[in-house]
Residue frames as qw, qx, qy, qz and C-alpha x, y, z in Angstrom:
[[0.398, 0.217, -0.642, -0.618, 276.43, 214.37, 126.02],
 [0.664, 0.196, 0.616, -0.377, 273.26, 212.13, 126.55],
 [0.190, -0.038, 0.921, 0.338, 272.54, 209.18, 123.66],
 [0.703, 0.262, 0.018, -0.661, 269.38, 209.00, 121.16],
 [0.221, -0.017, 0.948, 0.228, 268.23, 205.95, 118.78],
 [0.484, 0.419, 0.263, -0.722, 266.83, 206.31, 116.02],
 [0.814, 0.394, 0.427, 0.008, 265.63, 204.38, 112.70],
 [0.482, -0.103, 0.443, 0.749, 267.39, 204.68, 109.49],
 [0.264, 0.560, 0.630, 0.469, 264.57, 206.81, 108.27],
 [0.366, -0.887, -0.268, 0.083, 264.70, 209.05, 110.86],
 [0.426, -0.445, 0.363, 0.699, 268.54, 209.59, 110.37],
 [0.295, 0.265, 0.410, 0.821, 267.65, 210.48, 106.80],
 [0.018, -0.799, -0.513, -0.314, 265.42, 212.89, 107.95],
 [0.446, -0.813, 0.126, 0.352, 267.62, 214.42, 110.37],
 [0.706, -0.173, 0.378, 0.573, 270.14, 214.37, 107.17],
 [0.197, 0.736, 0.493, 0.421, 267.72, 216.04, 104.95],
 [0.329, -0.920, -0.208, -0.050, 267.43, 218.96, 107.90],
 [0.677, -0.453, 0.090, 0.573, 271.25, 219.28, 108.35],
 [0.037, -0.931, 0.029, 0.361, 273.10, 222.17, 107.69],
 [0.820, 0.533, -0.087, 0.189, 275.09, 222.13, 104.43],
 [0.477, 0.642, -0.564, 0.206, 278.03, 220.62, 104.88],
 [0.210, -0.381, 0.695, -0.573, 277.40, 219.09, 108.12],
 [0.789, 0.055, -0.514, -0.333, 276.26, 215.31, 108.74],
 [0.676, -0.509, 0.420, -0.327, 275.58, 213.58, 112.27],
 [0.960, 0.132, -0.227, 0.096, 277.33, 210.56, 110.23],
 [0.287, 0.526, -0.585, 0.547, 280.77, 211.72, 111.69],
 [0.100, -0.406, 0.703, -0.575, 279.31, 210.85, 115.06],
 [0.858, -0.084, 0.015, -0.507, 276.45, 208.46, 114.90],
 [0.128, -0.319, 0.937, -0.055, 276.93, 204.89, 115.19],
 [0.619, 0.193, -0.551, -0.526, 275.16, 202.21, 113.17],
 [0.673, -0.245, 0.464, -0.521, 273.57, 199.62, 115.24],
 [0.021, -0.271, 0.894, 0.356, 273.61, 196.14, 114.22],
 [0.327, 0.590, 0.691, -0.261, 269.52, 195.90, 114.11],
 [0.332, 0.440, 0.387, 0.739, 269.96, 199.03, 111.75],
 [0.185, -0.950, -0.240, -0.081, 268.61, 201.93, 114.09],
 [0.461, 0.420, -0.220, 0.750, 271.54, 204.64, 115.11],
 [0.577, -0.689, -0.308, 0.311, 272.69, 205.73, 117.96],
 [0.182, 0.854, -0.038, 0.485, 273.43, 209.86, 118.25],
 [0.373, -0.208, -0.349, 0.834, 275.40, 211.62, 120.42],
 [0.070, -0.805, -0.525, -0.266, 273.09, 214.70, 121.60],
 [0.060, 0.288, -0.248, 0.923, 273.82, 217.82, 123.65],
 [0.173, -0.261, -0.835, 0.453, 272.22, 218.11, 126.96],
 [0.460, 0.316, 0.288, -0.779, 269.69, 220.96, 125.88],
 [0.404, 0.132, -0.697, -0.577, 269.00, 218.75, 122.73],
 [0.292, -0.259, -0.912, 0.124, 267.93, 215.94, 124.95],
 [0.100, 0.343, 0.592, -0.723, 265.99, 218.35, 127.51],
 [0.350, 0.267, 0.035, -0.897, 263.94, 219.25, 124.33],
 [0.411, 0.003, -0.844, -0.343, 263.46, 216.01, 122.91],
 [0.293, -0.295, -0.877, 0.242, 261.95, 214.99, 126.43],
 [0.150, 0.358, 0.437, -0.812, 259.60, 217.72, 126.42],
 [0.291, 0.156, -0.651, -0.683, 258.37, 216.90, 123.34],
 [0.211, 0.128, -0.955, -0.164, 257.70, 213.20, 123.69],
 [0.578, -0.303, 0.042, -0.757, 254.62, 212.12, 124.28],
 [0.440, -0.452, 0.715, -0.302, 253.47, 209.41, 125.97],
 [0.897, 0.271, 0.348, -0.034, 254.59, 205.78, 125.13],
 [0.532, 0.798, -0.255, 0.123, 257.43, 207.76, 122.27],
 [0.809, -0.417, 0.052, 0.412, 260.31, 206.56, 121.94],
 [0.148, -0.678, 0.163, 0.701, 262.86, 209.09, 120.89],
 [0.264, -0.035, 0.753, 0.601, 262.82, 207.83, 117.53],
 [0.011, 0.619, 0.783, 0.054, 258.81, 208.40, 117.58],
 [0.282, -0.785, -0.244, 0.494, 259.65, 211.81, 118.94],
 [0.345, -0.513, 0.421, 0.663, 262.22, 212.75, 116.64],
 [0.179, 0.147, 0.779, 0.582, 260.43, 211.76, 113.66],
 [0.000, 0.869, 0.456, -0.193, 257.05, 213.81, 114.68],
 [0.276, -0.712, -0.052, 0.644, 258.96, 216.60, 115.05],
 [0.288, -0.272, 0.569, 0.721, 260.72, 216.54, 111.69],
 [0.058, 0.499, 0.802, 0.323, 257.86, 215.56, 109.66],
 [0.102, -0.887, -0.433, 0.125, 256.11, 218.47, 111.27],
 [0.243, -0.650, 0.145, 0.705, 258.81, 221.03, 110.15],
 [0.151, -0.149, 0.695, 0.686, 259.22, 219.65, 106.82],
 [0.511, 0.179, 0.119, -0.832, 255.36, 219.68, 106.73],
 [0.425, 0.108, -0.863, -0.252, 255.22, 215.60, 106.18],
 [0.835, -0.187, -0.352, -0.379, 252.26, 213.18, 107.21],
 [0.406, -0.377, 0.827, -0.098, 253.49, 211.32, 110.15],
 [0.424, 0.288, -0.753, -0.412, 253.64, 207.92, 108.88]]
């Protein structure tokens, strides 16, 4: 299991995308800056870091991505 961090806006977008009944709140962990730290699987990470471009931090990554499924404007 390898670690992400991402914003709280990014966790609601990854909440939005979650499978009903299923919510990464059981295993995240709430930062005291407010950004969240995931637990990931090790092909989750290997795809996040093929993603990422350069400069992204996973949160930057992670929020492209979504936004680009759900068919949203990056911000």
């Amino acid at each position: 299991m390898k670690i992400i961090t991402v914003s709280d806006e990014t966790k609601r977008l990854i909440d939005v995308q979650a499978l009903p009944g299923y919510t990464i709140r059981r295993t995240a962990a709430r930062l005291p800056d407010g950004r969240w730290t995931i637990p990931v699987d090790d092909e989750v990470f290997d795809r996040i870091a093929a993603a990422r471009l350069p400069g992204e931090t996973d949160d930057d990554t992670v929020s492209r991505l979504l936004r680009a499924a759900i068919g949203k404007k990056p911000s």
